[in-house]
Structures are given as structure tokens and as C-alpha cells.
DSSP file (Angstrom, degrees, kcal/mol; ACC not computed):
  #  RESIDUE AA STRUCTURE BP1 BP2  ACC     N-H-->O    O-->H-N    N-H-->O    O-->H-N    TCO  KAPPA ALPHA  PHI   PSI    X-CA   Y-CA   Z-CA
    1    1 A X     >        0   0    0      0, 0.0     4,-1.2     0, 0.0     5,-0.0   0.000 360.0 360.0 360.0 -39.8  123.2  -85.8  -18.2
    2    2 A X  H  >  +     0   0    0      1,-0.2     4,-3.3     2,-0.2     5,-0.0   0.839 360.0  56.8 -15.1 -77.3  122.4  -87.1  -14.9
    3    3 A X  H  > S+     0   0    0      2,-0.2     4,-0.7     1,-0.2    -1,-0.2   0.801 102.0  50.4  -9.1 -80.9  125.0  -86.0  -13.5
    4    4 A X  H  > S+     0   0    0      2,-0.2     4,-1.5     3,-0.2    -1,-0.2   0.710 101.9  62.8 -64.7 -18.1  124.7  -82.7  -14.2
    5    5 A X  H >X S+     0   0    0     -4,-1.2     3,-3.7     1,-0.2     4,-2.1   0.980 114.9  37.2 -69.7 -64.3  121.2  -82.7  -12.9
    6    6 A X  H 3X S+     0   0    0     -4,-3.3     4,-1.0     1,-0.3    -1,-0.2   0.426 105.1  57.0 -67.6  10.2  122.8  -83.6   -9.7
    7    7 A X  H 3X S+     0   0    0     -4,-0.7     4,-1.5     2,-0.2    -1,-0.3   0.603 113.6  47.5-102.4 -26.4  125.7  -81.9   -9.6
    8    8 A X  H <X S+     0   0    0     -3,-3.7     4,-2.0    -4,-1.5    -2,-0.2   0.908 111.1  52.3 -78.3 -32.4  122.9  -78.7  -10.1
    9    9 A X  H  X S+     0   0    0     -4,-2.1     4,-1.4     2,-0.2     5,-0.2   0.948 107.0  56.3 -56.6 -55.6  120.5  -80.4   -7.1
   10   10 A X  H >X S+     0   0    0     -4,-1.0     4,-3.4     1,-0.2     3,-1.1   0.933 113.6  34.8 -83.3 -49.2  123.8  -80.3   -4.9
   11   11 A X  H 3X S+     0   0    0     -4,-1.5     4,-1.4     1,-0.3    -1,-0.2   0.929 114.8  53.8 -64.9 -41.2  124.6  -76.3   -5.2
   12   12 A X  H 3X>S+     0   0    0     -4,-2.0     5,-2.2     2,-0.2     4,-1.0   0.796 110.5  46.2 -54.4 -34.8  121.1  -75.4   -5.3
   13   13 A X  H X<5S+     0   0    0     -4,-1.4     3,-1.6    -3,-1.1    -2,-0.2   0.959 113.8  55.1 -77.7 -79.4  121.0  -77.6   -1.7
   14   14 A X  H 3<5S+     0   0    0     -4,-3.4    11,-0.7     1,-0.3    -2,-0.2   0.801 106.4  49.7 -12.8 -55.4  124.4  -75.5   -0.9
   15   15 A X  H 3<5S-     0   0    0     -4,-1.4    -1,-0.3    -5,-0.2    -2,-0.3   0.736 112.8-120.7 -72.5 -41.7  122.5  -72.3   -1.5
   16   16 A X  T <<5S-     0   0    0     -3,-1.6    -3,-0.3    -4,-1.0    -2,-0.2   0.836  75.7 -48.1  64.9  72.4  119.8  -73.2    0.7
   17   17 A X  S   <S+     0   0    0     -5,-2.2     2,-0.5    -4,-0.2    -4,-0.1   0.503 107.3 110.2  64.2   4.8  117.6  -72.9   -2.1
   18   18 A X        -     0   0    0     -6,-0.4     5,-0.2    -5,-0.2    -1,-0.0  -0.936  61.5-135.3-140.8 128.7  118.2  -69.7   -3.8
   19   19 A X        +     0   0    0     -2,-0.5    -1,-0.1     2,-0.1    -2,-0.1   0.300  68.6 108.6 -57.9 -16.5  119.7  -69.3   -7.0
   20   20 A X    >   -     0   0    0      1,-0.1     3,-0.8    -5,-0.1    -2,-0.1  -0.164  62.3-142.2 -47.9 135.8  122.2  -66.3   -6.1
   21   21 A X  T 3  S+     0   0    0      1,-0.2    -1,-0.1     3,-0.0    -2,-0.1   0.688  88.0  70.7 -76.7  -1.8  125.5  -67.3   -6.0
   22   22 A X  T 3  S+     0   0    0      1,-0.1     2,-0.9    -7,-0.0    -1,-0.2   0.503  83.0  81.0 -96.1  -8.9  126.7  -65.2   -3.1
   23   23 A X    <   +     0   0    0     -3,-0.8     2,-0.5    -5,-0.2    -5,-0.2  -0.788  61.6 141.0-117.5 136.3  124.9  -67.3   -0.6
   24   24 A X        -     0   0    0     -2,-0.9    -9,-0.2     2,-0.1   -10,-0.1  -0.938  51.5-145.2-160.4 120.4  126.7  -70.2    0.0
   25   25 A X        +     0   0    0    -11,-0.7     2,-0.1    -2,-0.5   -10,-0.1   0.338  62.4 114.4-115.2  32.9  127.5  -72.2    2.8
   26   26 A X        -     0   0    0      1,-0.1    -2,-0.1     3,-0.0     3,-0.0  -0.278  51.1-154.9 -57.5 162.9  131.2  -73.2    1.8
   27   27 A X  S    S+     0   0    0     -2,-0.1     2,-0.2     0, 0.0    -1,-0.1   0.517  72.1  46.3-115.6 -13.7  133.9  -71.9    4.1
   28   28 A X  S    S-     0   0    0      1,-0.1     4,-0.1     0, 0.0    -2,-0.0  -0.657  76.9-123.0-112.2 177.4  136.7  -71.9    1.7
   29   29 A X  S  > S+     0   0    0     -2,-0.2     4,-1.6     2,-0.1     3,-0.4   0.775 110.4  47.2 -46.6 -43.9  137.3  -70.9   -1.9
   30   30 A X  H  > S+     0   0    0      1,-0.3     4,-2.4     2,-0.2     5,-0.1   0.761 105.9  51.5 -75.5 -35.2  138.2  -74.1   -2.8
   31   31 A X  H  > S+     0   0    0      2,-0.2     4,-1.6     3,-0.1    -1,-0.3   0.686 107.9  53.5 -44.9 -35.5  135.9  -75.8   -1.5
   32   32 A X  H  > S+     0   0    0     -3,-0.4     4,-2.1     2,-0.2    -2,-0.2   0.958 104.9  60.4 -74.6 -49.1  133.6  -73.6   -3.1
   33   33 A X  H  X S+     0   0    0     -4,-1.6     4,-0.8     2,-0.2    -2,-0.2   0.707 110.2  43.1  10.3 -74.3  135.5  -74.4   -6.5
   34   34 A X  H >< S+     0   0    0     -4,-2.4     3,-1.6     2,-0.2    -1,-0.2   0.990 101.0  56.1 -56.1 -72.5  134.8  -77.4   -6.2
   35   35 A X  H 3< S+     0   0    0     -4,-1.6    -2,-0.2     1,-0.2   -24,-0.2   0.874 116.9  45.5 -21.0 -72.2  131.6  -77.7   -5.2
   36   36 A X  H 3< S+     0   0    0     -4,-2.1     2,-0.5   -25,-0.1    -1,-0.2   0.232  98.7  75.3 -80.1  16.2  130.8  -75.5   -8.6
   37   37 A X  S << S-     0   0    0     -3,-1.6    53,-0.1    -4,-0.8    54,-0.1  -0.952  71.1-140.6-117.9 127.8  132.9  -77.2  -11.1
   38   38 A X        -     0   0    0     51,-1.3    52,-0.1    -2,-0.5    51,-0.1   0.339  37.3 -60.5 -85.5-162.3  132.0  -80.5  -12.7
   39   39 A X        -     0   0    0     51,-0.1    52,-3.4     1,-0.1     2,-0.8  -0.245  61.4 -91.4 -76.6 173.5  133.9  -83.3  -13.6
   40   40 A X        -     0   0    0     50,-0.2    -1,-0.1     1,-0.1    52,-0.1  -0.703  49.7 -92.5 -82.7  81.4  136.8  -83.2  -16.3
   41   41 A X        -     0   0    0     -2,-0.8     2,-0.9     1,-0.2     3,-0.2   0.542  28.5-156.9   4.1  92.7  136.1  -83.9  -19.7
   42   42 A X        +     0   0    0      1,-0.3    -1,-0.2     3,-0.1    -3,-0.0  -0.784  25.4 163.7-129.2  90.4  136.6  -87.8  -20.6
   43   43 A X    >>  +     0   0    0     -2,-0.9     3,-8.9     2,-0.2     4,-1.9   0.992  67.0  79.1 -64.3 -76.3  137.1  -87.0  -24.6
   44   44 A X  H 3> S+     0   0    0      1,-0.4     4,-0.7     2,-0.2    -1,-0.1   0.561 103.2  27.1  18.0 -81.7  138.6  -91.0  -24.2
   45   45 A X  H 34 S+     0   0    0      2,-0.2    -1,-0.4     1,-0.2    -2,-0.2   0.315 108.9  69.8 -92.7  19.4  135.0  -92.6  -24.2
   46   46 A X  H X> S+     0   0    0     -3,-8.9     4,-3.5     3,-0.1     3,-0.7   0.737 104.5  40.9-103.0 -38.7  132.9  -90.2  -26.1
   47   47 A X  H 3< S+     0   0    0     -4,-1.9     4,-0.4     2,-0.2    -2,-0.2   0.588 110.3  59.2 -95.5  14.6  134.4  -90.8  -29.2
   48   48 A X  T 3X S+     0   0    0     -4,-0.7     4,-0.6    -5,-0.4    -1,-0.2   0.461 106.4  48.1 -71.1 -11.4  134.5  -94.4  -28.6
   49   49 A X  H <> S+     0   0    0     -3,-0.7     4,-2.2     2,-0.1     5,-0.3   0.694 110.3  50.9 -86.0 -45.8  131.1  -94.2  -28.2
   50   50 A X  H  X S+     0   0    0     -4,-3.5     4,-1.4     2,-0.2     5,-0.3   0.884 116.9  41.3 -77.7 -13.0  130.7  -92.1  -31.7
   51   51 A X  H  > S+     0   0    0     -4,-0.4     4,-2.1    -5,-0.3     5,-0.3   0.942 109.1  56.2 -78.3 -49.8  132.9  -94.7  -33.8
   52   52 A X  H  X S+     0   0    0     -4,-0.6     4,-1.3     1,-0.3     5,-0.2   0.811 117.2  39.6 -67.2 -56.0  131.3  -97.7  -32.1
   53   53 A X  H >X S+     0   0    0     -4,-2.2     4,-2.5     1,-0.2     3,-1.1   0.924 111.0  54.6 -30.0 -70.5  127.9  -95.9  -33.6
   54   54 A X  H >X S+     0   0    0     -4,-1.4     4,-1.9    -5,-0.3     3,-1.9   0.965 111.4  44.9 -43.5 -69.3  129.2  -95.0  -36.6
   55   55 A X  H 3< S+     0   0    0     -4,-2.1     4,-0.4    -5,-0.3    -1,-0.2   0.655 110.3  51.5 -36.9 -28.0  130.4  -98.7  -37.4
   56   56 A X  H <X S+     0   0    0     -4,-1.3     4,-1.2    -3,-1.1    -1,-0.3   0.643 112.2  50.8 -94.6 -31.9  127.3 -100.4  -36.4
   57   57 A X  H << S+     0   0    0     -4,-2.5    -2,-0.2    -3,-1.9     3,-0.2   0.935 110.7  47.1 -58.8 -55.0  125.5  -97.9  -38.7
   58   58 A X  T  < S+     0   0    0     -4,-1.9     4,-0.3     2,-0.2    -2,-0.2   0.572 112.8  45.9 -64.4 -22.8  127.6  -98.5  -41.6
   59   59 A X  T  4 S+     0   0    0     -5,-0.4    -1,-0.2    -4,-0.4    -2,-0.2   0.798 126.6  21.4 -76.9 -36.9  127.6 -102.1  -41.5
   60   60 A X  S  X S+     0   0    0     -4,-1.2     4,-1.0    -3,-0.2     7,-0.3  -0.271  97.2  87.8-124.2  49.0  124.3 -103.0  -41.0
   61   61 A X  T  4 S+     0   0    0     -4,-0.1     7,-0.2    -3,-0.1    -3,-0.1   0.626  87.9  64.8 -92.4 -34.6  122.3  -99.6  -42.2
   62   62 A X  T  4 S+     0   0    0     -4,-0.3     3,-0.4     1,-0.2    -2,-0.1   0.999 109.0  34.6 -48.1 -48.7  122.5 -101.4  -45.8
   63   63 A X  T  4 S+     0   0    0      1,-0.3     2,-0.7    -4,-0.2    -1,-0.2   0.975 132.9  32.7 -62.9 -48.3  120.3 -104.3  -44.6
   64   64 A X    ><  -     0   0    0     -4,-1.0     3,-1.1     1,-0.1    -1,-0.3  -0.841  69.9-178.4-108.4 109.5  118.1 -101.9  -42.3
   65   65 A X  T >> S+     0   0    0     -2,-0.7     3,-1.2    -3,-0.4     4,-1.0   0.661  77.4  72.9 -63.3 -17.5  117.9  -98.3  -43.9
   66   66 A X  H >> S+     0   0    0      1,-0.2     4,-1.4     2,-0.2     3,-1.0   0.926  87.5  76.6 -76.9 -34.1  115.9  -96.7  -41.1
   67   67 A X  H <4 S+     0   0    0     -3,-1.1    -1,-0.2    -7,-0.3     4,-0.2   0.615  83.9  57.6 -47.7 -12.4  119.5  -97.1  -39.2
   68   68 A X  H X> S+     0   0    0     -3,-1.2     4,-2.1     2,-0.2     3,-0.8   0.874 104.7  57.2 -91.2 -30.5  121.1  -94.2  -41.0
   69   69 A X  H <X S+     0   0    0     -3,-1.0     4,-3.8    -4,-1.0     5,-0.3   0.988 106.9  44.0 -20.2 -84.0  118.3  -92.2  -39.5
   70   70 A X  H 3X S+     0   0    0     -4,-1.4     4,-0.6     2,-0.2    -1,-0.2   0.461 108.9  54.8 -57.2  -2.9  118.9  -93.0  -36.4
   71   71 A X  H X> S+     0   0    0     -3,-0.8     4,-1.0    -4,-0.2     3,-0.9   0.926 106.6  56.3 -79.7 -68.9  122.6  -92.5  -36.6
   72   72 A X  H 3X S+     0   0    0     -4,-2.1     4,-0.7     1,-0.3    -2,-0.2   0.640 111.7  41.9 -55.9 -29.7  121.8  -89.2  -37.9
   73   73 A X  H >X>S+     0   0    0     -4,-3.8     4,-1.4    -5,-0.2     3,-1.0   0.941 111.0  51.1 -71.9 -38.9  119.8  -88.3  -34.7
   74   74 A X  H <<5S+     0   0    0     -3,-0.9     4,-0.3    -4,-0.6    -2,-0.2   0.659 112.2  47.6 -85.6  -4.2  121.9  -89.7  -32.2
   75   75 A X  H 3<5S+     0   0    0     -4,-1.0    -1,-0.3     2,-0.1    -3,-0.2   0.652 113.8  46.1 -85.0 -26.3  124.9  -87.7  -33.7
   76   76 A X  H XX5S+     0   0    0     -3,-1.0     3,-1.3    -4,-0.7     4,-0.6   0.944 124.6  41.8-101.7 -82.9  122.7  -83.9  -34.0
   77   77 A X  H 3X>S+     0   0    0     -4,-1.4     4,-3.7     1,-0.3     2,-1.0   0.852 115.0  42.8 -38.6 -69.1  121.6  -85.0  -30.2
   78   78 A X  H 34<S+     0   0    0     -5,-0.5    -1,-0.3     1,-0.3    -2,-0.2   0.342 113.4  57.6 -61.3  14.6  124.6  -86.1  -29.0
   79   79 A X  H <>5S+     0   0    0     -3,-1.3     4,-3.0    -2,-1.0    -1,-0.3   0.723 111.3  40.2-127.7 -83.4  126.2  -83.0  -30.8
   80   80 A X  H  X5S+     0   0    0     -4,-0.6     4,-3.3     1,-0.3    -2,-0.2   0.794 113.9  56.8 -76.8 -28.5  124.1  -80.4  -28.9
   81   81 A X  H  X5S+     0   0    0     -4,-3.7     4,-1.8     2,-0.2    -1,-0.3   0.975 103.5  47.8 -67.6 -40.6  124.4  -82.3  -25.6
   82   82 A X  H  ><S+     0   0    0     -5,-0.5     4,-2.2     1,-0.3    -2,-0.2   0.860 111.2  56.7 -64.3 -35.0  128.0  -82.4  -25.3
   83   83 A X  H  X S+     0   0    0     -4,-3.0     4,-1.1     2,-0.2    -1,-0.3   0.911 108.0  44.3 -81.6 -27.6  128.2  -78.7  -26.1
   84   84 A X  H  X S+     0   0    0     -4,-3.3     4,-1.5    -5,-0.2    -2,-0.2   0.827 114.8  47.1 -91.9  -2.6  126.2  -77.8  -23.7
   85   85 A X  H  X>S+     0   0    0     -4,-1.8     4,-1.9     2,-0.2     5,-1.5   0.943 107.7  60.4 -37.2 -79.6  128.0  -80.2  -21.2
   86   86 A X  H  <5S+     0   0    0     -4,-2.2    -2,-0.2     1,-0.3    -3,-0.1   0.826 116.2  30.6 -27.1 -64.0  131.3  -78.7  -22.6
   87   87 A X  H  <5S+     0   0    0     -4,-1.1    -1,-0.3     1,-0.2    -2,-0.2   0.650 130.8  27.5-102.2 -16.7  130.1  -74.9  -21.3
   88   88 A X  H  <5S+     0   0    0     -4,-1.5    -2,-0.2    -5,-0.3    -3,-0.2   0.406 127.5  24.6-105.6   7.4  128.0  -75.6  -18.2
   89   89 A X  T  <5S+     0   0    0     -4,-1.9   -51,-1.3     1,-0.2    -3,-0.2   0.724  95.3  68.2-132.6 -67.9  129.0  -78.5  -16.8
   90   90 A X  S   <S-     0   0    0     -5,-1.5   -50,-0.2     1,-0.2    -1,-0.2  -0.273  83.4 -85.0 -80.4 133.4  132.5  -79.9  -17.3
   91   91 A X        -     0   0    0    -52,-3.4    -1,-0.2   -54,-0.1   -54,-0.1  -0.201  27.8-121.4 -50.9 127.6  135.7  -78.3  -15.8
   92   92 A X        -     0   0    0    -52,-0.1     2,-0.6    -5,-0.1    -1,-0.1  -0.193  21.4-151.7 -51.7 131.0  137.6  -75.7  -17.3
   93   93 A X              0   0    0      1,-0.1    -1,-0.1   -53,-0.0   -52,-0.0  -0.959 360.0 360.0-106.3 125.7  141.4  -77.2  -17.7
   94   94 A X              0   0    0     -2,-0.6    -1,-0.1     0, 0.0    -2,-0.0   0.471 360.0 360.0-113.0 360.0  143.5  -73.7  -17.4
């Protein structure tokens, strides 16, 4: 999430401050490309992060109950961030 905050701080800095896209002080396409497409979607460790959750929820959620709560948030968060990651942020593979 970071990230993306800075990856929006660096075009807005591009722009000299103004939210059009047309002003822009790339010289190439590609360069520009760049500039406005984020990194590439690294599937790999997001769902090694949701089993590792899940497991540690299911194992000890018996003993502490409040955990299945908190599994159940950090999956509907972690749900709505990654889509919106997905469509503003991460690079298109065409």
C-alpha cells in the first residue's frame, strides 16, 4: 500500500503537480509507460501470506476464539485491498 502511495507521489511530482495526464515531463512513450505502471503482480507471496493466516487461525482459534474474528477481517480487508491494487496499481501483463 505504500508503494502505491509512492508510486502516486512520483507522477503527481512528474506532472508538476497537476492531475491531467497530458502534462508530463517524460520524453518518451516508454518512459512514460513506465513511469505510470506499477509493479507486476507477485501472486507467489500473497497467498503465502493467506495460508500462513489461515493455519495459524485454525490451529489456535480453538484455544483463542476472538482469532477467527480476526481471520475474518484480515481476509474481507485484504480482499478489497488487493482488488483495488489489482486495477490501479499493478501492471497489466498483455
Amino acid at each position: 500500500m505504500l508503494f502505491a502511495f509512492l508510486a502516486s507521489f512520483k507522477r503527481c511530482r512528474d506532472r508538476g503537480g497537476f492531475s491531467g495526464s497530458h502534462n508530463t515531463k517524460c520524453l518518451s512513450q516508454a518512459d512514460y509507460e513506465d513511469m505510470n505502471s506499477g509493479d507486476p503482480l507477485e501472486m507467489d507471496y500473497k497467498y503465502a501470506n493467506l495460508l500462513v493466516v489461515l493455519f495459524l487461525v485454525m490451529l489456535y482459534g480453538s484455544g483463542i476464539p476472538i482469532l477467527y474474528i480476526i481471520g475474518a477481517v484480515f481476509f474481507f480487508c485484504t480482499y478489497w485491498v488487493d482488488k483495488w491494487l489489482i486495477f490501479y496499481h499493478h501492471r497489466k501483463i498483455s
